[in-house]
N, C-alpha and C positions, 0 to 999 in steps of 0.2 A: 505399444498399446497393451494396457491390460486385457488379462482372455477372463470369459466368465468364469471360471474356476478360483483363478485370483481374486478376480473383483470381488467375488463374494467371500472368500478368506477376508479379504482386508476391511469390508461390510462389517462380518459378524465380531473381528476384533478393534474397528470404530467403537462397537457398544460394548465390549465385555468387559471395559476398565473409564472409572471417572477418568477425562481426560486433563493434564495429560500425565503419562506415566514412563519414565524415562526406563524400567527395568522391561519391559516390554516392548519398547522402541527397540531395544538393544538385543533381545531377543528374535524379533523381528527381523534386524538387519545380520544376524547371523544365518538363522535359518532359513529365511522367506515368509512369506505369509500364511501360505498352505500348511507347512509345515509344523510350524508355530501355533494355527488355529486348530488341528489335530492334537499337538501338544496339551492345549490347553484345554481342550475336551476331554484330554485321554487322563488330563491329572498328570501329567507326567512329563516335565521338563529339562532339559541338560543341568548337569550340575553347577552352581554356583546363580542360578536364576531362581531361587524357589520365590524370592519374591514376587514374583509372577503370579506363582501360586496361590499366593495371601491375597495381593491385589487383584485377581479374577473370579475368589471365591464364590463372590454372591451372582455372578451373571455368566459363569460358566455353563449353563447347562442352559439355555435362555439364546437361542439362534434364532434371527430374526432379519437375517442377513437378507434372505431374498424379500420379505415384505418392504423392507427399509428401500432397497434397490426401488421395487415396482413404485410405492410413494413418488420417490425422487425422482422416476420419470414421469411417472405423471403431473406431477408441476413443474417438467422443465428441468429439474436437476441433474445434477452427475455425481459422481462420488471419483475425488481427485485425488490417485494415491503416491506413493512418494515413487513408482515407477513411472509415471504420467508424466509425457514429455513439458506439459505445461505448469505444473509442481515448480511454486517459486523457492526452490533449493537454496538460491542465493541470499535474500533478505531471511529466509526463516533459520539460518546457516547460525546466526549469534542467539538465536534460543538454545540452540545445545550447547553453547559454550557459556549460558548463565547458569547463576545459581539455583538449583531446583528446588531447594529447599525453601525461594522465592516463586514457588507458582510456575516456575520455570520447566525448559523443557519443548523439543520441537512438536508440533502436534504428529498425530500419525497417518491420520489423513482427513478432506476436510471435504465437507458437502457444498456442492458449488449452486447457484442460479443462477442463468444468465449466458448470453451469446459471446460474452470479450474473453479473451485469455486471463487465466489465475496466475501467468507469470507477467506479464504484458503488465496488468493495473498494478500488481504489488512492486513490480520495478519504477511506476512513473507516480505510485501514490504520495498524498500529504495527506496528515490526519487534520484533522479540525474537530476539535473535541470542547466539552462544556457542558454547564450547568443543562439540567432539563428544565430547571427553571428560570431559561433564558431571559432577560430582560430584551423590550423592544431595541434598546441600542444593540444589545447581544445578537440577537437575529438578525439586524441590520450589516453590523461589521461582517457575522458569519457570511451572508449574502455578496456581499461585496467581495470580498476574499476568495471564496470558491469560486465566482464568478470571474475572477479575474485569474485564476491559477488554471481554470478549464479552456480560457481562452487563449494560454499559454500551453496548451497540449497534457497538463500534469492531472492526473485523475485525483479524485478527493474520498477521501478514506475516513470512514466516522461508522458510532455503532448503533444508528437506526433509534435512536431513541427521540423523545419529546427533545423540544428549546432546539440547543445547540447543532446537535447531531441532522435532526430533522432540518433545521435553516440548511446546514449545507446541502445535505442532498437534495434537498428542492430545488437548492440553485443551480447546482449540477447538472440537475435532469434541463431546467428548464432554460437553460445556455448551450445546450444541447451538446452538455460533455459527459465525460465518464464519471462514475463514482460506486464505489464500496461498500456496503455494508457489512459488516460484522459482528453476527447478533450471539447470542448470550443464550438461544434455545435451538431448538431442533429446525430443520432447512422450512421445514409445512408449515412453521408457527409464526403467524404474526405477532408478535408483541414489538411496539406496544400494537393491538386491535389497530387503534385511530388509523397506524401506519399503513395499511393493507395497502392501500391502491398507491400509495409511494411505492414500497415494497413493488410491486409489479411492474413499476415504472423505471424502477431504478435496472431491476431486471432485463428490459428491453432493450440497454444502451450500455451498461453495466452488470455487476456483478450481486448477488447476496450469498454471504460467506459464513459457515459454522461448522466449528470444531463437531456438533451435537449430532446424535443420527436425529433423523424425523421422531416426532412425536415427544419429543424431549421438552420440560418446562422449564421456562427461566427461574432461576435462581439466586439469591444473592452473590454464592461463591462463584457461579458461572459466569456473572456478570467481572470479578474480580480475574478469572480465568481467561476470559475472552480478550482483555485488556493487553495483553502482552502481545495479540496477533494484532492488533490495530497497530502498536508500535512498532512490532516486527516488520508488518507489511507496509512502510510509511518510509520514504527518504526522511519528512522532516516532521514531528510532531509540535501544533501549535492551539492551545490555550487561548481560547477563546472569552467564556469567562468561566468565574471559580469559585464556591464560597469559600469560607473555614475550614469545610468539610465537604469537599466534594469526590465523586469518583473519580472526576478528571485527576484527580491529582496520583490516583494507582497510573492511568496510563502515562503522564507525565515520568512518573516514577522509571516505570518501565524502558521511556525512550532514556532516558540518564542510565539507564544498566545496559542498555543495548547498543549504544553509543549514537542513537538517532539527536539530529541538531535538535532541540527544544525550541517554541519562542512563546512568547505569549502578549496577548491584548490590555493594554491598560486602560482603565473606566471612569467612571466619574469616582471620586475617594471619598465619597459618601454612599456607595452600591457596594451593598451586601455583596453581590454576586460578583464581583471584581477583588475580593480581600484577597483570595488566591494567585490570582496573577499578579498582584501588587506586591505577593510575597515570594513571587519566581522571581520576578525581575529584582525586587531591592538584593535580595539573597544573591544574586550572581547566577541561578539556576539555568533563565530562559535568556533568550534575546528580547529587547523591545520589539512587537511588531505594530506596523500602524497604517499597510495596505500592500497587495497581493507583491510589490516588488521584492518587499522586503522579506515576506516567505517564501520567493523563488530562491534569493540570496542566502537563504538558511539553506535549503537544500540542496541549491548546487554554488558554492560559495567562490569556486574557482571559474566561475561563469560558463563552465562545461555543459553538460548535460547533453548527453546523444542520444542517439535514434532511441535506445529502448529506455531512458531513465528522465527524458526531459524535453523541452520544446525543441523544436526541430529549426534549426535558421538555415538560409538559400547560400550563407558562405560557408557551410559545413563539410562538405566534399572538397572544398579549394585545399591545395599541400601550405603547407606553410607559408613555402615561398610567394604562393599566389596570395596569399591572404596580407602577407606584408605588401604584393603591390597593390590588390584593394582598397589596403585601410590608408595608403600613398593617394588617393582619387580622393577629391574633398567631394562631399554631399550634395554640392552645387557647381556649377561651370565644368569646361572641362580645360587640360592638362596635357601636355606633351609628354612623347616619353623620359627626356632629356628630365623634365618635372619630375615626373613619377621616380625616376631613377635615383634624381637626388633625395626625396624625400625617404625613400624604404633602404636606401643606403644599399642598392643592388645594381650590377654589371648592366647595360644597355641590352645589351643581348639577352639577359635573363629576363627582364623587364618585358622585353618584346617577345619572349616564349610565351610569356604567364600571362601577357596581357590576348595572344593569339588566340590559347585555349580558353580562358575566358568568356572572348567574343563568342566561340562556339557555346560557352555553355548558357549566355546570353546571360551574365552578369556586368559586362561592358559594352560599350557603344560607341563607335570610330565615326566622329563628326570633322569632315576636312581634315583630316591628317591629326587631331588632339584624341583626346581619350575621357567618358564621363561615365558614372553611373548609370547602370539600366534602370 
């Protein structure tokens, strides 16, 4: 757990640098945060980091660490730093290893809203991204899609904006699953306004996520900035719909450098708002998608997915062996061992081990001497 002393070191160098900034990440992980934030007050850095130097200039002298802090609790927030057992390490792990010269770059630490864990939603999220100028089929799909990915345990990851963005998280909230936002301003700011009472809502079950300290305004570059944590924090990033020119296509972008699966939504070929995803999928870019099964199979494609990255299923604890005698049990009637044994191509004895432990864990059921589904 971070101590006040830290927290607020890694507060005041949240805002000292547009994020993100890879020569102060790096300086950062050398020295500590304390360290670093005295560095960078005193003017006076280790050699071979003066870029730091440049890059602090204008918000060096400018500590605002404890205000930023008091804000963020007073709406709920926390400020999640990379020593924070809940710090999704894992997924934000291939921003340090892209290009930074691309907007890239691990963030350094990130303002949180919300009761669920920052590691927990980034390990089970899908993005679901798209025009703000949704069209009603647009809205619709988005709806369906979330709703179907939330009733499958996978949280839903978008950045809080009009159309697209906004269709998932309502569905989200209102199937009564998780979901992420990831805004483009500071943790206090609504934008867009309309969002507020989403924004609140989405908080109570889920998360609201920014790179920004408080009081920080959206921007265009922020918005361009913001985009690499939706992909970063997303098993599988899918396109919803898209113009010619839309933003979805930076975070698209991002998941193709991050190695996140893509997929996207095909529309009517007369909708504007569809040219983009017409032109992921003809190009080879995305997958076709065309309802929630087929964005679970983007993200977890070897039909895996465990405790902490995907839906949970009742034969997930079974060993192997026991899993080949379940999948031996057909769906209906029941089956002898002698049955079962032929079908999993296992020893009678093993059969009857696996079918034993089973019965305890009450995935089988012993009707007159046969064996069937519980």
């Amino acid at each position: 757990m971070t101590d006040d002393t830290e927290l607020r070191a890694w507060a005041y160098l949240a805002r000292v640098v547009e994020p993100p900034n890879a020569p102060l990440l790096s300086l950062c992980d050398e020295l500590g945060p304390i360290e670093t934030a005295a560095a960078i007050r005193a003017r006076s850095v280790p050699h071979g980091h003066d870029e730091v130097l440049t890059a602090t200039a204008a918000r060096a002298d400018t500590d605002l660490a404890a205000q930023d802090l008091d804000v963020a609790a007073r709406i709920g927030a926390r400020l999640v730093t990379r020593d924070d057992p809940e710090w999704p390490a894992w997924p934000l792990l291939a921003l340090g290893q892209a290009d930074t010269a691309f907007r890239g770059g691990e963030p350094l630490a990130l303002w949180v809203r919300g009761t669920s864990r920052l590691d927990e939603v980034a390990s089970t999220g899908i993005a679901l991204i798209g025009s703000r100028a949704a069209s009603r089929y647009g809205e619709q799909v988005t709806s369906t899609l979330a709703g179907g990915l939330v009733a499958e345990n996978w949280a839903v990851v978008s950045g809080g904006a009009f159309g697209v963005d906004g269709a998932a998280h309502r569905a989200a909230v209102a199937c009564g699953g998780q979901t992420m936002a990831v805004m483009a301003c500071g943790i206090d700011r609504d934008y867009p306004a309309g969002h507020a009472r989403l924004f609140d809502q989405i908080a109570e079950s889920g998360l609201v996520v920014s790179e920004y300290p408080p009081g920080t305004t959206a921007a265009k570059h922020r918005f361009l900035t913001r985009n690499r944590l939706v992909a970063a924090m997303s098993k599988a990033v899918v396109v919803v719909e898209a113009g010619r020119r839309s933003g979805a296509a930076n975070t698209a972008a991002w998941a193709r450098k991050l190695g996140r699966p893509l997929g996207a939504v095909p529309g009517p070929v007369t909708s504007a708002t569809s040219i983009g995803c017409h032109q992921l999928i003809a190009e080879g870019l995305a997958a076709l998608i065309i309802d929630p099964q087929a964005v679970i199979a983007l993200a977890a494609p070897d039909g895996s997915g465990d405790m902490e990255r995907g839906p949970v299923r009742s034969t997930d604890a079974l060993s192997p062996e026991a899993k080949r005698v379940h999948d031996a049990i057909p769906a209906r009637g029941s089956v002898t061992i002698e049955e079962i044994a032929f079908s999993a191509g296992l020893e009678t004895a093993r059969v009857r081990s696996a079918l034993a432990h089973m019965d305890v864990s009450g995935h089988v059921v012993n009707v007159d001497g046969a064996w069937r589904l519980a």
